[in-house]
N, C-alpha and C positions, 0 to 999 in steps of 0.2 A: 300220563295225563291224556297221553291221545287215545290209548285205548278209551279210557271213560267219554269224551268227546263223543266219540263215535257209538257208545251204547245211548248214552245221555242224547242224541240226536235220533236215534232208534224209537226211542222213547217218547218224543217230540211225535212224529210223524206216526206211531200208530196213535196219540192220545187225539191227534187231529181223527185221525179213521172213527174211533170211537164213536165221535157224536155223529159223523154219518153214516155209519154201519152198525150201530145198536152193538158193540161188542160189551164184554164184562170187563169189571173193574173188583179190585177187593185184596187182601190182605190175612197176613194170618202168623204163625211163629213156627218157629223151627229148629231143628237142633244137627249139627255136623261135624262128622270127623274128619278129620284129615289124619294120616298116620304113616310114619316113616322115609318124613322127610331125612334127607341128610347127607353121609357121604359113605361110601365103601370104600376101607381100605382094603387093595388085594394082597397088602404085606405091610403089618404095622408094626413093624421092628422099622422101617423107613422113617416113620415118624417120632417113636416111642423107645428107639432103641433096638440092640441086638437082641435082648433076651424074647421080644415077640417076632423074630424074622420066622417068615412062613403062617405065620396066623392071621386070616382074613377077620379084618373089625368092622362094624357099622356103628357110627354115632349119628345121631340127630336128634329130632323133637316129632312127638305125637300132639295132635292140639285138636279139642272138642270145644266147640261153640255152640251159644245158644244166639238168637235175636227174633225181629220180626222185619216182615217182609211186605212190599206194596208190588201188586200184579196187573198187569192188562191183557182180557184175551179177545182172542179172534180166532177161533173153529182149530184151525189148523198151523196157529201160531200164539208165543205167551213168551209175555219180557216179564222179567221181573227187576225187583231195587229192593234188597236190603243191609239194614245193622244189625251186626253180630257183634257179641263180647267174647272172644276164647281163653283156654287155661293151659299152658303147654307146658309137655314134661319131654324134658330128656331123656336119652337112653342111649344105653352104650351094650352093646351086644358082641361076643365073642366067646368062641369054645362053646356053643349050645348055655351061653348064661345069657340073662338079659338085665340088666339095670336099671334102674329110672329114678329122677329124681324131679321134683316140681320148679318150676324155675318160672316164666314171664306172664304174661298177659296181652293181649292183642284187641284193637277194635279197630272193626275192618269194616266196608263200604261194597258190597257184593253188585255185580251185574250179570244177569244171565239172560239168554237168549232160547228158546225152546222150539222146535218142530214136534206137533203132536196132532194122533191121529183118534178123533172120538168115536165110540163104539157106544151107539144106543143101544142099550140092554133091556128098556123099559122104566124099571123103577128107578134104575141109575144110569151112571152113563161111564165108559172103564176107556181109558186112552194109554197105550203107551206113549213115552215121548223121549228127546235126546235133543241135547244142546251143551252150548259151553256156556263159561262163566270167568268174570274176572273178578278175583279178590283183590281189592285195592286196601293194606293196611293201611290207615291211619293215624293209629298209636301205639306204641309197642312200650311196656313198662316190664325192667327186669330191675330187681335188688332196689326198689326204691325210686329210680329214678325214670321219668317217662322220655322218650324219644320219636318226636313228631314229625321226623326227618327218616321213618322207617320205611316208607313208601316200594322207591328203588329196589330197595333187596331182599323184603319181605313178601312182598305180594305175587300174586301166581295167576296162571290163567288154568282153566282146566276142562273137564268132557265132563259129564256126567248123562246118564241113561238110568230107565226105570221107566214104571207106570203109577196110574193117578185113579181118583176114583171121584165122582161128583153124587152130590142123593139133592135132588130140589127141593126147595121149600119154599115153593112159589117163586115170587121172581126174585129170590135169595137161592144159593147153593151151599152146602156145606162139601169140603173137598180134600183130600186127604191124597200126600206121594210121597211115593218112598225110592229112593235115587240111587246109587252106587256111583262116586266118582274116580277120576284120576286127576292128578295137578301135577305139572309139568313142576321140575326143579324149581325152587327160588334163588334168583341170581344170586345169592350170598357164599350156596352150598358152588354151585356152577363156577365161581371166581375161583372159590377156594379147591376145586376139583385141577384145574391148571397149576397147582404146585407141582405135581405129578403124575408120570403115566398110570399107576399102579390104583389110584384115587380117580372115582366117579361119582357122581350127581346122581342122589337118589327123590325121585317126585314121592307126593302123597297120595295114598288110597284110603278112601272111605265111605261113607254112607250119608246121605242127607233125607232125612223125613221132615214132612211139611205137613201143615193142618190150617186151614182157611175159612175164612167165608167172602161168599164172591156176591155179586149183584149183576143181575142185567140190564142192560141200558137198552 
């Protein structure tokens, strides 16, 4: 909760800038993966028995979301706030096999922060840019039943980098980025990583594209 606090105050203090500094406002959807959260075992005969001793396993959850998103910019700075719904699938990986089965649901409460640098081009305008983000889940539904107390052990902070692309349409922009992130472990996998030496905390890698329209103020 204090993470959010402290972007949600972020938020605050550039929306004041806004009306004195002419910055943009605007919105748009997007769609993310996150992929291979979970744990590595380095010997899953410890867990699973003798007959796997010496066999390195990975289980966890792949999960793709979609939602939308509300932005403020200022030149060389861009917070964003969205909702997202994800679909996550299991997997269990061992001996070069990989498994997966479809398993929960997630709706999550996003915050991110951005440093970006604009590149007038003319007709457009191209920025790379890099920041973190915090996923805050807020519901998490498996087998039926939802669980609104998922916050703690689900949610993740993460980095993500990439570039953006703006084309004007008068004092409208139309704006499109495409992201590559990482997400630090989720305390669930991290808890359960302390059973044993031999077991580690694996984060998620993936990709986020976004698509907008922004307005100048």
């Amino acid at each position: 909760m204090k993470r959010v606090i402290v972007f949600l105050a972020i938020f605050a203090m550039l929306g004041g800038a806004v009306s004195a500094q002419g910055m943009s406002i605007g919105g748009g959807v997007l769609i993310d993966t996150n992929m291979g959260n979970g744990l590595t075992l380095g010997n899953a005969g410890i867990i699973f028995g003798p007959d796997l001793n010496g066999i390195e396993m990975k289980i966890g959850e792949d999960i793709t979301s979609f939602g939308a998103f509300f932005f403020v910019d200022y030149d060389f700075l861009m917070v964003d706030m969205s909702l997202a719904f994800g679909k996550e699938t299991y997997f269990l990986e061992a001996l070069g096999i990989r498994d997966t089965i479809d398993a929960g649901s997630y709706m999550s409460l996003g915050f991110s922060i951005f440093g970006k640098y604009p590149i007038n081009m003319g007709l457009f305008t191209i920025f790379p840019l890099v920041g973190i983000n915090y996923n805050m889940v807020i519901s998490y539904e498996y087998q039926g039943t939802t669980y609104t107390d998922a916050s703690e052990w689900l949610s993740q902070i993460g980095i993500l980098g990439g570039a953006g692309i703006d084309f004007p349409l008068g004092d409208l922009f139309l704006r499109g980025e495409a992201l590559v992130s990482y997400r630090l472990p989720m305390k669930t996998y991290n808890e359960q990583a302390k059973l044993h030496s031999s077991i580690s905390a694996n984060g998620g890698i993936g990709f986020r594209l976004k698509v907008e329209i922004g307005m100048k103020l």
